[in-house]
Every structure is written in C-alpha cells, then in structure tokens.
C-alpha positions in Angstrom: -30.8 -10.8 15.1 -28.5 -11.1 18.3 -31.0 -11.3 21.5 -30.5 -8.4 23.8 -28.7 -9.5 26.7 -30.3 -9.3 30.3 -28.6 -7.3 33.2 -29.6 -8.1 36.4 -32.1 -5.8 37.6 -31.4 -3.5 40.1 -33.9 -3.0 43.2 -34.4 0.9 44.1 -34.7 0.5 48.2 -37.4 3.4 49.0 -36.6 3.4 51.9 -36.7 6.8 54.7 -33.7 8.3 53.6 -34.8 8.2 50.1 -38.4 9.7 50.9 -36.9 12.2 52.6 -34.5 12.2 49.3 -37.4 12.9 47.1 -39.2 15.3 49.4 -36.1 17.9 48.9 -35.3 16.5 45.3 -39.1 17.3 44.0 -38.8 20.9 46.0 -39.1 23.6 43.1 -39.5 26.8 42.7 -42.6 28.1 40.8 -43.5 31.1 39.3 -46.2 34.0 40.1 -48.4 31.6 37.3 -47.7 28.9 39.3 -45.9 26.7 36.8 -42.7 24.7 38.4 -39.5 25.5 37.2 -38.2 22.2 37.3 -34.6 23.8 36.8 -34.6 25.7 40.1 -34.2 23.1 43.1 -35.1 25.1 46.3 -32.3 22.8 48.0 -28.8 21.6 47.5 -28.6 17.9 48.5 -25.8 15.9 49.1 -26.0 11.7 49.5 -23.8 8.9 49.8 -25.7 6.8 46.4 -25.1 3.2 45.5 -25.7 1.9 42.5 -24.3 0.4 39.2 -23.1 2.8 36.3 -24.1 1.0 32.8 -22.5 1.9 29.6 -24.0 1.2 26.0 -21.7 1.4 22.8 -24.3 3.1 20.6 -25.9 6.5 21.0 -29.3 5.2 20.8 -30.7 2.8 23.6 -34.2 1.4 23.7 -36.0 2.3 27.4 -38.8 1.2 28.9 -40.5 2.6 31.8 -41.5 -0.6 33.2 -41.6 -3.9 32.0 -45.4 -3.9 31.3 -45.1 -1.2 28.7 -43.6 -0.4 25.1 -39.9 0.1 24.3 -38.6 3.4 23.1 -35.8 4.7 21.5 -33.3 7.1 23.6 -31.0 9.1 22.1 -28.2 11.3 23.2 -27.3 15.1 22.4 -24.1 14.1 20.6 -23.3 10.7 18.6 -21.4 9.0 21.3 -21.9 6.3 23.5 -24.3 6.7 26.6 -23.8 5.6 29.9 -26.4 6.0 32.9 -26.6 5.2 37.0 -28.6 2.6 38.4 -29.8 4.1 41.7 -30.5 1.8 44.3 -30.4 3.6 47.8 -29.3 6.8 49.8 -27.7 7.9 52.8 -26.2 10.8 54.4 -29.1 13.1 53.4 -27.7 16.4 54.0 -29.4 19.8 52.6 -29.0 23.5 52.2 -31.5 25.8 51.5 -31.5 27.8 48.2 -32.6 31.3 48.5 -36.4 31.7 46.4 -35.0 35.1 45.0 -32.2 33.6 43.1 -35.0 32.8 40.2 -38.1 35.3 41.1 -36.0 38.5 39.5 -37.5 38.7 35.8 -34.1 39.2 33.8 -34.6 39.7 30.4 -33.2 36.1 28.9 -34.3 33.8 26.3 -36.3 30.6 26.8 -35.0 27.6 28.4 -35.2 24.2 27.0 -37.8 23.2 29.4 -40.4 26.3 28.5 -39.8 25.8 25.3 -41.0 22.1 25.7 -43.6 22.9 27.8 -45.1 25.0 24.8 -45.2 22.6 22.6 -46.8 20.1 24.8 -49.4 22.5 25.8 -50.9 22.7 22.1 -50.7 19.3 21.3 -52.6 18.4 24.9 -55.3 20.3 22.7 -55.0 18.2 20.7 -55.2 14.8 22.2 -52.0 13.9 21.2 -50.2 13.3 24.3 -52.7 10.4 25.6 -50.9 8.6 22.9 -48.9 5.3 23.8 -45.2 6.3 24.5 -45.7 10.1 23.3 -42.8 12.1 23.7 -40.6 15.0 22.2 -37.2 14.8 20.8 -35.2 18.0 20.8 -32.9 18.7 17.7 -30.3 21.0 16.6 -30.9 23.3 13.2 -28.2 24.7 12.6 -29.7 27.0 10.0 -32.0 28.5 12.7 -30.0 28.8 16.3 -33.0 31.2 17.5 -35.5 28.2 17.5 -35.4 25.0 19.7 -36.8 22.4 17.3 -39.0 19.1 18.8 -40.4 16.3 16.9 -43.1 14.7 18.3 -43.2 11.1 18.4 -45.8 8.4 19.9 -45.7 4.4 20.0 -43.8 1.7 18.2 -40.5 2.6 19.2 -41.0 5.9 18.7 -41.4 5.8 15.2 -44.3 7.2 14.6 -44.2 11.3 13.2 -46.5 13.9 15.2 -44.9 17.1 13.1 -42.0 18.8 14.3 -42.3 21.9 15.7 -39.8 24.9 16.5 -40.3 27.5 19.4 -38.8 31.0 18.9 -35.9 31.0 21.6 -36.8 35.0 21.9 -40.7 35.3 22.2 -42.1 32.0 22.5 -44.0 31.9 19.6 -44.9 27.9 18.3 -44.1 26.9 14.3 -44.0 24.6 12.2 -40.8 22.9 11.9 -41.6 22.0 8.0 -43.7 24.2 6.8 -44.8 28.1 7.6 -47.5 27.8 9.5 -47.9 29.2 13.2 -49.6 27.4 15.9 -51.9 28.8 18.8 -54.9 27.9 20.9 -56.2 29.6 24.0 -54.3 27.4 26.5 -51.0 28.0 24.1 -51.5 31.5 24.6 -51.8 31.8 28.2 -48.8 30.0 28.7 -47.1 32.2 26.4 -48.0 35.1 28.0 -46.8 33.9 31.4 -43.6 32.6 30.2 -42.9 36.1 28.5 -43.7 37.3 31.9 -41.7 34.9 33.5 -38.6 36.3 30.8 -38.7 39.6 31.4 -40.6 40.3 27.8 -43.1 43.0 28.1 -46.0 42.8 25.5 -44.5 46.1 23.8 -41.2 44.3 23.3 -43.2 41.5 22.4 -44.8 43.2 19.3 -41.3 45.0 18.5 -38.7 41.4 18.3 -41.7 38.9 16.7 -40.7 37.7 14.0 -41.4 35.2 11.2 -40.8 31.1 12.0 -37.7 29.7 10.7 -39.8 28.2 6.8 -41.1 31.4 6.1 -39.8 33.0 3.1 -39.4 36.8 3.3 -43.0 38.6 2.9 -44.7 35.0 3.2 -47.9 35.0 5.3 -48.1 32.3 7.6 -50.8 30.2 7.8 -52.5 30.1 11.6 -52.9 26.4 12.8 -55.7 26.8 16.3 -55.8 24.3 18.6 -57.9 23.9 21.9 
C-alpha cells in the first residue's frame, strides 16, 4: 500500500473576528418545541476567508476529527471527486438580520433532511447506540422509494461497522426499517414526531388520513413494532 501523503496543516486563527464569526454563524432559529433548525440562520454574513481549497480524486475520503481519534470514511452525494476549504481566518464581518417569521409560518411541506436525521438519532440515543466510537449516519438514495429518506447507521473502524438502516417517511415522519417491515418508536421518538409534524403543518387528523405502510411492507403485511427508550 502507497502511504498517504501529509499536507501541511492548516492553523484556524480564533481570533475576535472569528468569535464574533461564530456568534452570528451558530444564530438559529428554533421552533415553538424548542428544537434548532439548523437550516434557518437568523443572519446573513459576509467575510473576507483565507484558506486553502483541497481537492481529492476519489469520492470517498477518510476524515478524522482530530488527530487523537479514529479515521472515517466520507463520502459524497454523487460519484465524483470531492474537494473542501481549509478555513484559517476571517475579516470583514459584516451581517444582516433575517426576519424570525420567514420560518415560524407552519406550511404544509415534507420533512427536511435534517428532521429526518434527527428522528432517527433520537431512537437510537435510546438505544445507546450513539455513544459508540465514530457513530454516524449515512444518507442514501432508493430510488424504489423517493417518499423515504434512507440512513444507515454506522460506528467505528472506518465506519464499517452496520447499525441497520433505517428509512423515515418524507410525509409523516414515521421511522422503518430500511430491510425489513418493521416500524420503530419509543416515547422520546414520538414526541419528536409529534413536534416535527407540528413544525410541518401536519395536523394529527391528516396524520391518521396519509400514514402509510414503510417502503418493505408488502400490501396487507402487518408490521412488526420495534420500542425503544
């Protein structure tokens, strides 16, 4: 095996322009359930960065979040090479408030990627499955089933290690099983389901009226309930 090739590191300067960076770049809106939408900034920023762009051949990269800990497969959305930027200061912070209102109006919409992950981590915290080394979720296409967002959960040596998938209906929330036709709930599960229905505009009458069976159930199959803590 060829030795991976060291780049010379590049030293993030936290300085006050990127404190106050960070103060407007961790600003986000949260809901009435007082979860953070990590998609709705409450400012626009604009900064003078410096940095180094990197660009890998492959489509797969192994990460580390610091040097102490285990390496970890990355992958991108498409098979193409991946490239990144290698912050290492700020200036010119300049800002503009976003109006809060812009994301409080419930509008009926489906479930965006970051609920839907935020599901699944939920039940396996139940479980004790995220205090695994290097746990994480890898998102996936099934083209089969567009109405789901499927995950598979991974934990330590290079990410190679199989949690289960899991696929989250796009429409209502609901958590399957990504193999096999089993549904999964627990009581935090649910309360978070229940908000982010809220949060979609979903009422629990609609609820009850576009539920529908997870993406390996065969028609008139009876899932089997999977509870968690």
């Amino acid at each position: 095996m060829e030795p991976i090739p060291h780049t010379r590191p590049v030293h993030l300067k936290q300085d006050d322009d990127y404190r106050l960076f960070r103060k407007y770049a961790d600003t986000k809106f949260r809901w009435p359930d007082g979860g953070a939408c990590l998609d709705c900034p409450l400012y626009r920023i604009t900064v003078t960065a410096t940095g180094r762009f990197d660009h890998f051949e492959s489509d797969t990269v192994a990460v580390r979040a610091n040097p102490a800990t285990k390496a970890f497969h990355y992958s991108g959305a498409s098979e193409a090479p991946l490239s990144r930027f290698v912050l290492q200061s700020v200036s010119d912070v300049a800002t503009m408030q976003i109006d809060p209102s812009l994301y409080a109006e419930s509008k009926r919409r489906d479930l965006s990627l970051e609920e839907a992950n935020d599901l699944v981590t939920t039940f396996l915290t139940g479980r004790g499955s995220t205090k695994r080394a290097a746990f994480g979720l890898e998102k996936y296409s099934n083209e089969h089933y567009p109405e789901f967002q499927f995950f598979q959960a991974i934990f330590d040596k290079n990410g190679s290690f199989n949690l289960g998938h899991y696929a989250v209906d796009r429409k209502t929330g609901d958590v399957w099983n990504g193999v096999v036709c089993e549904q999964f709930t627990s009581a935090s599960l649910l309360r978070l389901e229940r908000a982010i229905r809220n949060r979609i505009g979903l009422t629990e009458e609609q609820y009850r009226k576009v539920q529908r069976p997870g993406p390996m159930c065969d028609p008139g199959e009876k899932p089997e309930v999977v509870r968690g803590r």
